[in-house]
Structure formats: structure tokens, C-alpha cells
Backbone and ligand atoms as CSV (ligand in chain L), in Angstrom:
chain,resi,resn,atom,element,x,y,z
A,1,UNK,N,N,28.977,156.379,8.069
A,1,UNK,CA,C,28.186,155.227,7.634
A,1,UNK,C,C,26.817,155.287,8.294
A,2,UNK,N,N,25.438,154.714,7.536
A,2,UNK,CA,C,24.081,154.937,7.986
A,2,UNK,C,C,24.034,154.195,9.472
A,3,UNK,N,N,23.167,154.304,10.073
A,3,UNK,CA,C,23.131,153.183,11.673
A,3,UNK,C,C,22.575,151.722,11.571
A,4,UNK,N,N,22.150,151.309,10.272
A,4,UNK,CA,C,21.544,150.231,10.247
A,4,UNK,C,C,23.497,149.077,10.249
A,5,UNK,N,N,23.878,149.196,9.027
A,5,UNK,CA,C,25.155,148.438,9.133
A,5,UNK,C,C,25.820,148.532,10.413
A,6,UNK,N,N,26.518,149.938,11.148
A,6,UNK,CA,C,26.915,149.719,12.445
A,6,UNK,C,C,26.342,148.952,13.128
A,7,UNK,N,N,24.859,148.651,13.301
A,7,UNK,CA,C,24.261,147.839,14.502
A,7,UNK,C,C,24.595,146.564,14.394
A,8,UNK,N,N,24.325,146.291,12.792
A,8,UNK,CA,C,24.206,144.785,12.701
A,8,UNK,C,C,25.672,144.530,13.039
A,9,UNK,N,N,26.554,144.995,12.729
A,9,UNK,CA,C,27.878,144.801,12.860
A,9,UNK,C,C,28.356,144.626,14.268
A,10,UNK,N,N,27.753,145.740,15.101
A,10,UNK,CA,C,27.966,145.756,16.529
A,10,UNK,C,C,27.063,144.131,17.377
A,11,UNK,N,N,26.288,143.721,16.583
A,11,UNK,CA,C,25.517,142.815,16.972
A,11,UNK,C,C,26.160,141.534,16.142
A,12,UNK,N,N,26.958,141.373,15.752
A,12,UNK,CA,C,27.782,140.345,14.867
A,12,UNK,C,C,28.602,140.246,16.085
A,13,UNK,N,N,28.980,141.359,16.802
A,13,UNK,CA,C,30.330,140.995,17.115
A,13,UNK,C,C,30.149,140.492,18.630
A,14,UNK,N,N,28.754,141.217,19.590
A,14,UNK,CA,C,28.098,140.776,20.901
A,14,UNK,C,C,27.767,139.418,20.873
A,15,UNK,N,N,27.429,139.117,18.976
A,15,UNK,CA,C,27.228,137.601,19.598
A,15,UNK,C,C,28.326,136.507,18.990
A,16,UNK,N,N,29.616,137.180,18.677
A,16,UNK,CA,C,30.880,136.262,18.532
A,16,UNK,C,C,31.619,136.333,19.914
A,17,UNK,N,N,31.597,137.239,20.599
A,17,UNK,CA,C,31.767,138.358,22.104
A,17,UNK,C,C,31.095,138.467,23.065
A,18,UNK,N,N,30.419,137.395,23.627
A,18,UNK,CA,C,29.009,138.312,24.460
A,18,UNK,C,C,29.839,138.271,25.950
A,19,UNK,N,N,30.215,139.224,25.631
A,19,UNK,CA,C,30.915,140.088,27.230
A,19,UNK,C,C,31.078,141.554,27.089
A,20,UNK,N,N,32.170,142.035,27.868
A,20,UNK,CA,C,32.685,143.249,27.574
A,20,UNK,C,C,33.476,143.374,26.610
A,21,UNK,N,N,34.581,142.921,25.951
A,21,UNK,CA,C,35.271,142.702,24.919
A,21,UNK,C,C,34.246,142.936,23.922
A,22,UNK,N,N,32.708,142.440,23.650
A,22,UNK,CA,C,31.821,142.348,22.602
A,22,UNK,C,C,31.711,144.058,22.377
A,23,UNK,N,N,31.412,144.862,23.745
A,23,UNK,CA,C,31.101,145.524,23.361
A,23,UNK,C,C,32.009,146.821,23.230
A,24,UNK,N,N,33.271,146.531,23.501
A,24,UNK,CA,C,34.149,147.705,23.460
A,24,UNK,C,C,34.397,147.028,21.387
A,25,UNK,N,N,34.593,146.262,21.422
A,25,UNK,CA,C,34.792,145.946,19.605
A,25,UNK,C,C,33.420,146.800,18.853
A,26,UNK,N,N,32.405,146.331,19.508
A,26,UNK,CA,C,31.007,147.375,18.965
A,26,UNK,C,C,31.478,148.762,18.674
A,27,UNK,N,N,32.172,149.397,19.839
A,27,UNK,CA,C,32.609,150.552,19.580
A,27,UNK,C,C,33.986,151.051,18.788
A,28,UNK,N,N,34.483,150.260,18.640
A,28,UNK,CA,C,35.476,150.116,17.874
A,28,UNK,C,C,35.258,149.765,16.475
A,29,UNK,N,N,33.959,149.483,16.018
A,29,UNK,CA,C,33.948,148.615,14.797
A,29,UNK,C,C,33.346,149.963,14.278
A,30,UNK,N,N,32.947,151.054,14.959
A,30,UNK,CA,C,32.485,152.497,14.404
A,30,UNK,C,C,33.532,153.450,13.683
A,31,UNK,N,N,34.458,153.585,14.519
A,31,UNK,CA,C,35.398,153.945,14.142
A,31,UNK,C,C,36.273,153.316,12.220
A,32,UNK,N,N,36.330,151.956,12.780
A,32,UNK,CA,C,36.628,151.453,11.823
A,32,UNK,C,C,36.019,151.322,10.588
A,33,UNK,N,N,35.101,151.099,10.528
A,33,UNK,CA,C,33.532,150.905,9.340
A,33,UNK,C,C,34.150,152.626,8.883
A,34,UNK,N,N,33.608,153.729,9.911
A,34,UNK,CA,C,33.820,154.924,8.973
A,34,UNK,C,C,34.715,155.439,8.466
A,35,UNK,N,N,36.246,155.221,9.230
A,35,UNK,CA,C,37.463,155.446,8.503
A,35,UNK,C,C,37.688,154.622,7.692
A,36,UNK,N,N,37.764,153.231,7.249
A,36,UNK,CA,C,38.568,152.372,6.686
A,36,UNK,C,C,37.560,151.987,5.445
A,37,UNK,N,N,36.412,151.981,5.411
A,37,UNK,CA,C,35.256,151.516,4.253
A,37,UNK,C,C,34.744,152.643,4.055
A,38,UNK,N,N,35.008,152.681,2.465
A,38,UNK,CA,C,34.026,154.141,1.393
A,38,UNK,C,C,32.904,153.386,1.384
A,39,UNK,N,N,31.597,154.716,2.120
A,39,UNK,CA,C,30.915,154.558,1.892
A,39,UNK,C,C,29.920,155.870,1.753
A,40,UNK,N,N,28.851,155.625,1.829
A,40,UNK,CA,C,27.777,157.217,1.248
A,40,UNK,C,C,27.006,157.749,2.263
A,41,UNK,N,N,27.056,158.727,3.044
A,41,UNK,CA,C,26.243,159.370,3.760
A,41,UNK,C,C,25.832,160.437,3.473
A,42,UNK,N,N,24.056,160.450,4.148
A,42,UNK,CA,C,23.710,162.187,4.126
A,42,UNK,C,C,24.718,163.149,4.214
A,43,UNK,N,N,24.933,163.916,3.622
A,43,UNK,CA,C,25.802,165.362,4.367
A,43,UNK,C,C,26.002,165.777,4.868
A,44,UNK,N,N,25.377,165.480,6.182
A,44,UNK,CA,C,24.954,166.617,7.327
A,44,UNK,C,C,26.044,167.667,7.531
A,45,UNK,N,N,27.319,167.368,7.405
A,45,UNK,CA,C,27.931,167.829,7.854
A,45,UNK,C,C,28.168,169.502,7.344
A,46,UNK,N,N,28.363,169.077,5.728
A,46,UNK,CA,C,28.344,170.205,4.918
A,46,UNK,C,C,27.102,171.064,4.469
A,47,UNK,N,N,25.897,170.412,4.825
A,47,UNK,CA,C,24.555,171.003,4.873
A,47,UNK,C,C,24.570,171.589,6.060
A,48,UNK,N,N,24.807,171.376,7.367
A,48,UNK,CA,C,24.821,171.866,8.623
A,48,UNK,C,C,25.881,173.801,8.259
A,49,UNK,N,N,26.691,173.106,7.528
A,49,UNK,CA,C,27.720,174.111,7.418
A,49,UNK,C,C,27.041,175.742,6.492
A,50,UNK,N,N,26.824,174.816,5.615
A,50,UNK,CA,C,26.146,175.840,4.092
A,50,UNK,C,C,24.945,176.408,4.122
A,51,UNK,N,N,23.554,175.628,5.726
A,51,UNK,CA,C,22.714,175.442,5.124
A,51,UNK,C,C,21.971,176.165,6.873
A,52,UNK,N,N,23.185,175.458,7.199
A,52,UNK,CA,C,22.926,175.880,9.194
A,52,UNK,C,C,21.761,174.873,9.780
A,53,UNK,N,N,21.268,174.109,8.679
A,53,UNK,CA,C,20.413,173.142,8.952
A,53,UNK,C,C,20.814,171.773,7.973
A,54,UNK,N,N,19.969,170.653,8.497
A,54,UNK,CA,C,20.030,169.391,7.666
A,54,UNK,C,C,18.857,169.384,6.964
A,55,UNK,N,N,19.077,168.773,5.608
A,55,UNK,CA,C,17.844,169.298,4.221
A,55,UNK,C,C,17.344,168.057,4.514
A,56,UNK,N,N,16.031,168.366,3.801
A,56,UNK,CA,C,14.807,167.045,4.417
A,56,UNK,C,C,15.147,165.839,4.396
A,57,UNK,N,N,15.287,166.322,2.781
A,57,UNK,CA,C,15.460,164.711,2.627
A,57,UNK,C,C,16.914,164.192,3.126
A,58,UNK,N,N,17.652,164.250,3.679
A,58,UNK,CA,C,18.764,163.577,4.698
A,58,UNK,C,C,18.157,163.419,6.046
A,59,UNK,N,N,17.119,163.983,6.432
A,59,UNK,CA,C,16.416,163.715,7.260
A,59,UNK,C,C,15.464,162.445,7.362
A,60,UNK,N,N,15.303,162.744,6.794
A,60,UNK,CA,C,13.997,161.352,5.645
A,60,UNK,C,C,15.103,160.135,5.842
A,61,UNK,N,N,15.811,160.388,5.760
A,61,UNK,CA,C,16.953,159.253,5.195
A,61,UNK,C,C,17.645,158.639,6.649
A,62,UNK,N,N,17.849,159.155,7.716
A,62,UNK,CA,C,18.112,159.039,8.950
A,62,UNK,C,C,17.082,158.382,9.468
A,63,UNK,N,N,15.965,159.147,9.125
A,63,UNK,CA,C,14.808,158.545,10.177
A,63,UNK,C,C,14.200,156.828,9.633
A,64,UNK,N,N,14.532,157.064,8.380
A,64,UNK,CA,C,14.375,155.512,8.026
A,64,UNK,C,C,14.877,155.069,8.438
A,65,UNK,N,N,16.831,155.381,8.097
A,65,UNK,CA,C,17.602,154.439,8.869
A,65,UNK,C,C,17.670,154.075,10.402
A,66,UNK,N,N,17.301,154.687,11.189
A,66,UNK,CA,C,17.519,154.904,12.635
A,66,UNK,C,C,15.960,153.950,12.454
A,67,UNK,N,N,15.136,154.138,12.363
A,67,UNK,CA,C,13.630,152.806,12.447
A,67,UNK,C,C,14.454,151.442,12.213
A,68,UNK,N,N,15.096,151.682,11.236
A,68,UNK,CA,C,15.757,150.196,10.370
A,68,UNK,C,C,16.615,149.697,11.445
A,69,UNK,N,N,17.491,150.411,11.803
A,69,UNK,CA,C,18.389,150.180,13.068
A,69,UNK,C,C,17.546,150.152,14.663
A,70,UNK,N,N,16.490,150.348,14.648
A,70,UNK,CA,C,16.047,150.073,15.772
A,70,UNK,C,C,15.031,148.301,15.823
A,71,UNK,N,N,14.505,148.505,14.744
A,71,UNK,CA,C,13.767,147.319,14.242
A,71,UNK,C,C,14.900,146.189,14.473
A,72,UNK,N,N,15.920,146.205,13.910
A,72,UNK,CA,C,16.931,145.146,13.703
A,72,UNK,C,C,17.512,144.805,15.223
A,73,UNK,N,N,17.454,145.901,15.617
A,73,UNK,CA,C,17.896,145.802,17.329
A,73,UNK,C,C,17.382,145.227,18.103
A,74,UNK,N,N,16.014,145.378,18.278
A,74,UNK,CA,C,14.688,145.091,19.112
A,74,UNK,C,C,14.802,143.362,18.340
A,75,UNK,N,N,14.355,142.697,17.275
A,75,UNK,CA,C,14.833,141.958,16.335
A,75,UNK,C,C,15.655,140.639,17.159
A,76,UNK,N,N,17.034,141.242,16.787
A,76,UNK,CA,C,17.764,140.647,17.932
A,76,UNK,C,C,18.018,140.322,19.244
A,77,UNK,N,N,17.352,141.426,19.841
A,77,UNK,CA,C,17.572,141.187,21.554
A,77,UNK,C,C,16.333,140.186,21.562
A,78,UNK,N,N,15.567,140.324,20.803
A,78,UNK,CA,C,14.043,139.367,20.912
A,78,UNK,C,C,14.238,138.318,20.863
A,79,UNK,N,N,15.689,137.653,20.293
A,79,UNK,CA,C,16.041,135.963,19.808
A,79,UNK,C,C,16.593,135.654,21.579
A,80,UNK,N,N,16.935,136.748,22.115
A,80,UNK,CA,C,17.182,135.966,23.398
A,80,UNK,C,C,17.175,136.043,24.615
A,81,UNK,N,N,15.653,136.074,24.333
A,81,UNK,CA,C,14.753,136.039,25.668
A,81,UNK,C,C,14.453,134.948,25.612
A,82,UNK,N,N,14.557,134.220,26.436
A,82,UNK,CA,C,14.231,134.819,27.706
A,82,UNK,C,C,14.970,135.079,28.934
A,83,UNK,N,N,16.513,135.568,28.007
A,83,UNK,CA,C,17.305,135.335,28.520
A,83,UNK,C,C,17.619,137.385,28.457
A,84,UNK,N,N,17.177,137.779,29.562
A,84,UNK,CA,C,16.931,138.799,30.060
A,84,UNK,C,C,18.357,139.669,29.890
A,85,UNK,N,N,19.522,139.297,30.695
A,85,UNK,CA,C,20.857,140.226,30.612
A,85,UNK,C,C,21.436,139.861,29.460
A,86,UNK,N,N,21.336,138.537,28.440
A,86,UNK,CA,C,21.677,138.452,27.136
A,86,UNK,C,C,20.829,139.487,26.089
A,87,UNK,N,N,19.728,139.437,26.197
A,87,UNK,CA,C,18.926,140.817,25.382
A,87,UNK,C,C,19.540,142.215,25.280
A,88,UNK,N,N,19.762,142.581,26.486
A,88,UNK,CA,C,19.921,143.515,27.075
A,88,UNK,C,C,21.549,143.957,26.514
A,89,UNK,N,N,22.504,142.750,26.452
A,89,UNK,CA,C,23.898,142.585,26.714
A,89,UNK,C,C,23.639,143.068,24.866
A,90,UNK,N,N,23.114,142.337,24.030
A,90,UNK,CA,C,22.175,142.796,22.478
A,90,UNK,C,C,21.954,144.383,22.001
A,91,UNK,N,N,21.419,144.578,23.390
A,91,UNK,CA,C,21.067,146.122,23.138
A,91,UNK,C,C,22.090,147.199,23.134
A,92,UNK,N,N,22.585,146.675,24.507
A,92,UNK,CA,C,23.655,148.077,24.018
A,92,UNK,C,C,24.812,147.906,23.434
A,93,UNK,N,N,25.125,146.602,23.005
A,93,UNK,CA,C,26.025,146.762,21.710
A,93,UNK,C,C,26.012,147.406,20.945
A,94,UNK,N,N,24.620,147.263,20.513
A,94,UNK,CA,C,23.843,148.298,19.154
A,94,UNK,C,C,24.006,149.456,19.379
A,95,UNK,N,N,23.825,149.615,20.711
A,95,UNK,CA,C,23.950,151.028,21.818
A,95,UNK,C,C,25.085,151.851,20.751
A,96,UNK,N,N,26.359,151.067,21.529
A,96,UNK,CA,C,28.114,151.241,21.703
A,96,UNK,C,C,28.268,151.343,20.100
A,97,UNK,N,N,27.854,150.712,19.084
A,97,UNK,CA,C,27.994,150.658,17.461
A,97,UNK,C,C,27.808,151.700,17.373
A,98,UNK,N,N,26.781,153.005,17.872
A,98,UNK,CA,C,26.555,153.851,16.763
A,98,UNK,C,C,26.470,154.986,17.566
A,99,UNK,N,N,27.244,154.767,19.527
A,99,UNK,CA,C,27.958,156.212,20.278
A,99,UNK,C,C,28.348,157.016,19.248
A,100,UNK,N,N,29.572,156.653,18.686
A,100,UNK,CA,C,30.193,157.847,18.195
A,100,UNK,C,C,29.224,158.990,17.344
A,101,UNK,N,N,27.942,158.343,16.617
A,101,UNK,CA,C,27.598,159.150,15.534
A,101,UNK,C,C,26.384,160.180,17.352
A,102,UNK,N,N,26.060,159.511,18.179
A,102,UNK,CA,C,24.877,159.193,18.646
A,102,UNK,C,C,25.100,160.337,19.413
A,103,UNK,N,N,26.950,160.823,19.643
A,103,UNK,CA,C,27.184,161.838,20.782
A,103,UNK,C,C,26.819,163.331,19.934
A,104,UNK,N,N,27.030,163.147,18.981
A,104,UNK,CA,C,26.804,164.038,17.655
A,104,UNK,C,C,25.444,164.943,17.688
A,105,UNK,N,N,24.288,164.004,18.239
A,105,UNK,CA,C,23.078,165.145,17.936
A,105,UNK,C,C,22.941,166.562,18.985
A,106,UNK,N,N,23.259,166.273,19.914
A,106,UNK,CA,C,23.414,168.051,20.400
A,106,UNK,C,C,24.123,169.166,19.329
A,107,UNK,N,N,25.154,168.612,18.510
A,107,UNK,CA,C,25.747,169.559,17.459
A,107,UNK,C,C,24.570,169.959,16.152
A,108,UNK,N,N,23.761,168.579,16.013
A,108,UNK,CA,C,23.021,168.691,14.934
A,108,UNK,C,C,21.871,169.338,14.872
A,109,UNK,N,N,21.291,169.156,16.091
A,109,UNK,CA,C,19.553,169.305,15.958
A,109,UNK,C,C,19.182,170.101,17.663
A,110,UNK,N,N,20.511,170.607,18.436
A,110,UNK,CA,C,20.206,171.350,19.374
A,110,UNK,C,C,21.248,172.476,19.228
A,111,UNK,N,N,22.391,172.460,18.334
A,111,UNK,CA,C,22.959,173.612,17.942
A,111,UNK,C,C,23.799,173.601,19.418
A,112,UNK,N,N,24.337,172.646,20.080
A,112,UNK,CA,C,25.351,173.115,21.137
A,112,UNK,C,C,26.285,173.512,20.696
A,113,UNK,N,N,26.651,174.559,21.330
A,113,UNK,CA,C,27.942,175.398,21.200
A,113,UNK,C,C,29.419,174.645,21.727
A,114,UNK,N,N,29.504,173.600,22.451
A,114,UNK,CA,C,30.317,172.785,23.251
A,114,UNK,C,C,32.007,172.853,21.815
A,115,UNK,N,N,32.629,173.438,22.232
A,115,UNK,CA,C,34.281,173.849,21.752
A,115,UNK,C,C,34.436,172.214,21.550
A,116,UNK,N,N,34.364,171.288,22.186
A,116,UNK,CA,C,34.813,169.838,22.558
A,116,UNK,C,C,34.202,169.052,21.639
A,117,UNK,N,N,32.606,168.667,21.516
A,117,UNK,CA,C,31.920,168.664,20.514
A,117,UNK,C,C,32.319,168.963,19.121
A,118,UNK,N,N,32.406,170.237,18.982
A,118,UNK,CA,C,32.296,170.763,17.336
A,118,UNK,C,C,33.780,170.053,17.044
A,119,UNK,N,N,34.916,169.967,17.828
A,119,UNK,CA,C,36.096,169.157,17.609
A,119,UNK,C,C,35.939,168.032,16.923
A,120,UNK,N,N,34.834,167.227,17.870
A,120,UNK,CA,C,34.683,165.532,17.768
A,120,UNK,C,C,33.923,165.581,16.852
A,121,UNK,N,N,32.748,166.460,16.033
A,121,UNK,CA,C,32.206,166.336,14.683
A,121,UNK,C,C,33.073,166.433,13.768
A,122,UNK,N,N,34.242,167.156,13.838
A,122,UNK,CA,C,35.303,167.620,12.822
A,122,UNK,C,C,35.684,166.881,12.550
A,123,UNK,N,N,36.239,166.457,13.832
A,123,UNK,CA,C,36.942,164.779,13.240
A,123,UNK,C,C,36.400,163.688,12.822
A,124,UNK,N,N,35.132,163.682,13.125
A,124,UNK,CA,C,34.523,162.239,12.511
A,124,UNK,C,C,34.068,162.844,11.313
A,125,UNK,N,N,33.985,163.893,10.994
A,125,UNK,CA,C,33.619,164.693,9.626
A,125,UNK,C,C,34.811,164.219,8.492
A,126,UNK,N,N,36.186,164.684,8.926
A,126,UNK,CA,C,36.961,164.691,8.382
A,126,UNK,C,C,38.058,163.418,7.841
A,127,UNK,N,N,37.763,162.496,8.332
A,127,UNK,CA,C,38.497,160.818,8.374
A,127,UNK,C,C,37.234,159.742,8.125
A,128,UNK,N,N,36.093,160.315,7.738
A,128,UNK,CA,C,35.063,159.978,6.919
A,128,UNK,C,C,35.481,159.149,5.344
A,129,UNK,N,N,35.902,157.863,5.154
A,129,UNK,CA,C,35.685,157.235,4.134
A,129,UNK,C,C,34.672,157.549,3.146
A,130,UNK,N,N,34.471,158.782,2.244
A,130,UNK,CA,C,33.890,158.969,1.622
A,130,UNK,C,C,33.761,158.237,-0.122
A,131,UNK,N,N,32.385,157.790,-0.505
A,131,UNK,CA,C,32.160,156.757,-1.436
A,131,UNK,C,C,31.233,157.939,-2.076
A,132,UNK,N,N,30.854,157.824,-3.493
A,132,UNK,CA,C,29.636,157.997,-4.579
A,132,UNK,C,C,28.109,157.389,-4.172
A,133,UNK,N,N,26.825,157.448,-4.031
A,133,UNK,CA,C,25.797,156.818,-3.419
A,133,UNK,C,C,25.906,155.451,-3.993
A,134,UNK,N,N,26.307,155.416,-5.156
A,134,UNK,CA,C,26.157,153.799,-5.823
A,134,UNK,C,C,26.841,152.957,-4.924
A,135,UNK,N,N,28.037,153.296,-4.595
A,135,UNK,CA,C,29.294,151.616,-4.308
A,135,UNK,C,C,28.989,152.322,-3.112
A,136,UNK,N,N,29.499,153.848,-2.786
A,136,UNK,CA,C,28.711,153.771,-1.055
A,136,UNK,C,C,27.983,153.227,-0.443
A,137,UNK,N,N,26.895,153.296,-1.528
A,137,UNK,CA,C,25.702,152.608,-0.483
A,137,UNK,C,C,25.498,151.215,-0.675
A,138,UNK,N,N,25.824,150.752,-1.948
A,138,UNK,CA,C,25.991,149.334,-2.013
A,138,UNK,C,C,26.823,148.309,-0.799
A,139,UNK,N,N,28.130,149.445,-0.634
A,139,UNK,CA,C,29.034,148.367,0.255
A,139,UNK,C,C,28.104,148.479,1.294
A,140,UNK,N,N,27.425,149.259,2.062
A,140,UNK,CA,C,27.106,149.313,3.213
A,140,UNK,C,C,26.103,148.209,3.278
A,141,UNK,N,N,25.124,147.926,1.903
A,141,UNK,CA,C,23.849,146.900,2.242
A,141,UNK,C,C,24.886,145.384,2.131
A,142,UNK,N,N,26.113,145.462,1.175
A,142,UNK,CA,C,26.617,144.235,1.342
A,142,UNK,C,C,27.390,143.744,2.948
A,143,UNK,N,N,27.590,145.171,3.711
A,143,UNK,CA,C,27.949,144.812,5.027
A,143,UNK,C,C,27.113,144.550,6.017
A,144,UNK,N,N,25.956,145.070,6.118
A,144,UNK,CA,C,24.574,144.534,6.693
A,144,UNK,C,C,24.291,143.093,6.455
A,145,UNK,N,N,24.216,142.474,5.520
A,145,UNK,CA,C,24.069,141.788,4.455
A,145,UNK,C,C,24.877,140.619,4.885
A,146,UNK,N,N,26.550,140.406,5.141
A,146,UNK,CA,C,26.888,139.658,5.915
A,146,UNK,C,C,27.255,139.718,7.164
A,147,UNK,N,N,26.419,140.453,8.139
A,147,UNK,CA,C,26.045,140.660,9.204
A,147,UNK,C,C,25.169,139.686,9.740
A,148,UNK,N,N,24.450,139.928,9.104
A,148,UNK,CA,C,22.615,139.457,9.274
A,148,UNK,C,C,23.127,137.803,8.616
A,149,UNK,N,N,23.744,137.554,7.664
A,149,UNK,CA,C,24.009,135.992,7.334
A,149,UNK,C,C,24.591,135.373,8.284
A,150,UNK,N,N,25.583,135.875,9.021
A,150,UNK,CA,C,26.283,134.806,9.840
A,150,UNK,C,C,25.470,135.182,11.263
A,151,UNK,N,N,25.072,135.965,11.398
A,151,UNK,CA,C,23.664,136.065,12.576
A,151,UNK,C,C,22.781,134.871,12.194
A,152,UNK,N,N,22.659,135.123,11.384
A,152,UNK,CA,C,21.207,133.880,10.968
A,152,UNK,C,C,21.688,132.493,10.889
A,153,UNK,N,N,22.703,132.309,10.700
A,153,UNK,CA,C,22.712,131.074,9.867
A,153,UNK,C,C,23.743,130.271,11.033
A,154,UNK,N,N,23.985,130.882,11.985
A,154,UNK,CA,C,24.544,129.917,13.121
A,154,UNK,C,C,24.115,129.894,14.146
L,1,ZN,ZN,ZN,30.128,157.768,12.484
């Protein structure tokens, strides 16, 4: 799943949670979002495979999302200041939402060789809820979507 939905999601849950519990669910809600909901992602995985690299435009597509997910982050921790370890407590939820994909870039874009690694891509490769871009990507803006509503609206 892209990093914008994980965050908001991870940030749904820091502020139903704002403890530790908030943020071990953050990390847990990664897991879950990508196994349990079809949805549409770049390829990387199979472009990495076929291609030994990631094609632009999935690149293009990350870097939006990862702005989008940082914007939304910054966003939120900003509603609560001035309340300094609550911001903060904000941030790395968002953090913990999107570890799992986040431990991933040494495999992607530094080519580590790590036996342990290429495991943990496999597997998040492989138990990947895979969707079509339409309803893929649709569910994902409708999960952002009521993220950001019950953020807002309480
Ligand atoms: Zn993931």
C-alpha cells in the first residue's frame, strides 16, 4: 500500500491511542492494510526483479506519495503544538505506519545484499493484497479519506 494511507491510518490510531499501544497498532496497522486490503502498488518488486531497477515512473509515484505522506505528517504534529512530546508522539507513529515498507530501501535503491533483508522483501512482496489500479487505488484514497474524517471532525 502507497505511504500516504499508512500514515493517516497510523495517525488515526496515535490519536485514538496516544501512548505506546498507539504506536505499536501504527505498526501493526501496516501489516494489516497490506495483507488484508486489495490494493495497487508500484511494482517495485517485480521491476527490481526484471529490470534490476525501479522504472521512473514508480518512482515519480513514490516521491509524490512520500511528499503527500510527509505533508500530512508535519500537518498533524502541527495541530499539537504546542504541545511538544504530543507532536512528536504524531510523528513517529507515522514513523512506525510505514517501518515495514521504510526497512526496505537498502534492498531498493542501495542494492544490499543482506540474506535477512531480501527474506523480509519476499515476504512483504508475497502476502501483498494485490488490487487492479482502479479499486486498488480507489480503496486506498477511500482509506485516507476516512482517516483524515474522523481526524478532522473530532
Ligand atoms: Zn508495506
Amino acid at each position: 500500500m502507497l505511504s500516504t494511507p499508512h500514515v493517516l491510518v497510523g495517525i488515526f490510531l496515535i490519536d485514538r491511542f496516544p501512548n505506546i499501544c498507539g504506536l505499536v497498532l501504527a505498526l501493526l496497522s501496516h501489516f494489516l492494510l497490506d495483507f488484508c486490503i486489495p490494493h495497487w502498488n508500484p511494482h517495485l518488486y517485480t521491476e527490481f526483479k526484471k529490470q534490476g531497477k525501479i522504472s521512473k515512473t514508480s518512482l515519480k509515484i513514490i516521491i509524490l506519495d512520500i511528499i503527500t505522506a510527509i505533508g500530512a505528517t508535519l500537518y498533524f504534529m502541527s495541530l499539537k503544538l504546542p504541545n511538544l512530546s504530543l507532536a512528536l508522539l504524531y510523528g513517529l507513529a507515522s514513523f512506525m505506519a510505514i517501518l515495514p515498507d521504510f526497512v526496505e530501501i537498502p534492498y531498493y535503491f542501495f542494492r544490499s545484499k543482506s540474506v535477512l533483508l531480501k527474506k523480509y522483501v519476499y515476504f512483504e512482496h508475497k502476502y501483498q493484497a494485490g488490487a487492479g489500479v482502479f479499486w486498488g487505488g480507489l480503496i486506498q484514497i477511500l482509506i485516507g479519506l476516512a482517516a483524515l474524517k474522523s481526524l478532522l471532525t473530532f
